[in-house]
VMD Tcl script that draws the C-alpha trace (Angstrom):
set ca {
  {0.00 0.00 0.00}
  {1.27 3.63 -0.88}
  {2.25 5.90 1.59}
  {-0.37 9.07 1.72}
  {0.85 11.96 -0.59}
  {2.70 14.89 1.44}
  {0.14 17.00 1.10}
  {-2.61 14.90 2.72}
  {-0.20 13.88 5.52}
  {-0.19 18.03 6.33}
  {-3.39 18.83 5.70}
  {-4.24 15.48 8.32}
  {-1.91 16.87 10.76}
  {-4.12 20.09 11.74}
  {-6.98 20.04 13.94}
  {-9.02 22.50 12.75}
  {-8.56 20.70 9.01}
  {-9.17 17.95 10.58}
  {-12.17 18.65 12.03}
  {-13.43 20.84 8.96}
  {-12.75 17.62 6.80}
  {-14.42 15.01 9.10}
  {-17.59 13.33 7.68}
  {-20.67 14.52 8.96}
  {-19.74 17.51 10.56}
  {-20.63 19.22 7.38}
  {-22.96 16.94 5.05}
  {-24.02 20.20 2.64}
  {-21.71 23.04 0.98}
  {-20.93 25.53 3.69}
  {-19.60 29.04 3.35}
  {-16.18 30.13 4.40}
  {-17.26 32.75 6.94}
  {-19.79 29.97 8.78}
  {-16.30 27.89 9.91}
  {-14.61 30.80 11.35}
  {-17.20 31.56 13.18}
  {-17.37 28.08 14.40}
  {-14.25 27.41 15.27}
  {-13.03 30.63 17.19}
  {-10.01 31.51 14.40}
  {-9.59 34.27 12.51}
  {-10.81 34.30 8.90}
  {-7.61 34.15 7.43}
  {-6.34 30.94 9.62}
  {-9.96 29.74 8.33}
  {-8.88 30.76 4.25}
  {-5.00 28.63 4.89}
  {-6.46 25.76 6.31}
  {-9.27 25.70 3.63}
  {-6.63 26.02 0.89}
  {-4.50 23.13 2.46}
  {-7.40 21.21 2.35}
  {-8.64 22.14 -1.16}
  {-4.68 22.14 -2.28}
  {-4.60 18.29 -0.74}
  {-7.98 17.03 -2.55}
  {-9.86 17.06 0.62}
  {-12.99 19.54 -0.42}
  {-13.82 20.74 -3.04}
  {-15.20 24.63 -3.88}
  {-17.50 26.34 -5.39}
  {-18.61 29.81 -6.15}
  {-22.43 31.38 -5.06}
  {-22.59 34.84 -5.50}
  {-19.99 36.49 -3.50}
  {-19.38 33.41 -1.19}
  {-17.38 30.30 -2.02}
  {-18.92 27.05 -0.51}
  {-16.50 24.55 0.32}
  {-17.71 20.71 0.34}
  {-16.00 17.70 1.90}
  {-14.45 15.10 -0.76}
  {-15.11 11.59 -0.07}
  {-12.15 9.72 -1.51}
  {-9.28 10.81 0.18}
  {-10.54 10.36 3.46}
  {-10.68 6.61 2.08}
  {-7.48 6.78 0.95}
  {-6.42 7.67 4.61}
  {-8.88 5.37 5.87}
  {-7.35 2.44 4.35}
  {-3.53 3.43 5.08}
  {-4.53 3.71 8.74}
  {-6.22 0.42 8.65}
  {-2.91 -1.18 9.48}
  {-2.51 0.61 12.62}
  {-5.98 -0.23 14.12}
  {-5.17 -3.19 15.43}
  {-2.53 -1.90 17.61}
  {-4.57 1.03 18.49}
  {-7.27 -1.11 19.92}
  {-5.42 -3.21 21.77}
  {-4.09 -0.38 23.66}
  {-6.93 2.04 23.87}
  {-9.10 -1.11 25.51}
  {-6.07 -1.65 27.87}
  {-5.79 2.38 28.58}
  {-10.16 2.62 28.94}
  {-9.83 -0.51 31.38}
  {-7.50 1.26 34.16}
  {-9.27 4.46 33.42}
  {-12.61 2.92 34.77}
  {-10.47 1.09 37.26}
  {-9.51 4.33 38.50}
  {-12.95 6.03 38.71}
  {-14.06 3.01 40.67}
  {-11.10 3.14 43.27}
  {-12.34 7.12 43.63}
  {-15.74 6.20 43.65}
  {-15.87 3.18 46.35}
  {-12.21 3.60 48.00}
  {-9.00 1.54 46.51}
  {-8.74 -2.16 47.98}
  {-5.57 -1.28 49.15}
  {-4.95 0.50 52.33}
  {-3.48 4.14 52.86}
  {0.19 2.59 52.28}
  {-0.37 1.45 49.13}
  {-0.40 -2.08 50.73}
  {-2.78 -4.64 51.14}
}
mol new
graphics top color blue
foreach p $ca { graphics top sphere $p radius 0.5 }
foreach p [lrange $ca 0 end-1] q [lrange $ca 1 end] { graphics top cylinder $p $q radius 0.2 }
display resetview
């Protein structure tokens, strides 16, 4: 399997690409000026990270009037999809084990730990 193009490995790398790219967050065209607002950035940090994602095939754009409507493309987020697939596995394995002494924790807050005030049973 390919490695993901340089460009998609950037544009990945960003959170607020990120999110702007992730499917479902934005199922129709939306304007430029309504993901600014959303996120809390500045217009122009909105503009770079648009063109990074429109530069790396993420969305696409269109022109309405006096507003350009950006829209989420489906196939490189596949393409990403499928190169992470071979990290999954790992990535389960250790988020179960990291979820497990997470609730293990809340429960020794919640009831008390089974071990004494040493640290010792």
């Amino acid at each position: 399997m390919s490695p993901i193009p340089r460009g998609r490995r950037r544009c990945a790398s960003t959170r607020t690409a990120t999110h702007a790219a992730t499917p479902g967050r934005t199922p129709t065209p939306t304007p430029e000026d309504d993901h600014w607002k959303k996120f809390g950035i500045t217009q122009p940090a909105v503009s770079q990270h648009l063109r990074v994602l429109r530069e790396s095939g993420f969305v696409s754009v269109r022109p309405e009037g006096t507003r350009r409507l950006y829209s989420v493309e489906p196939a490189p987020l596949r393409e990403v999809d499928l190169w992470l697939d071979r990290f999954r596995a790992h990535w389960e394995e250790r988020l179960d084990a990291l979820a497990t002494e997470v609730a293990r924790g809340k429960r020794e807050r919640r009831g008390g730990s089974a071990r004494g005030a040493t640290g010792q049973e």
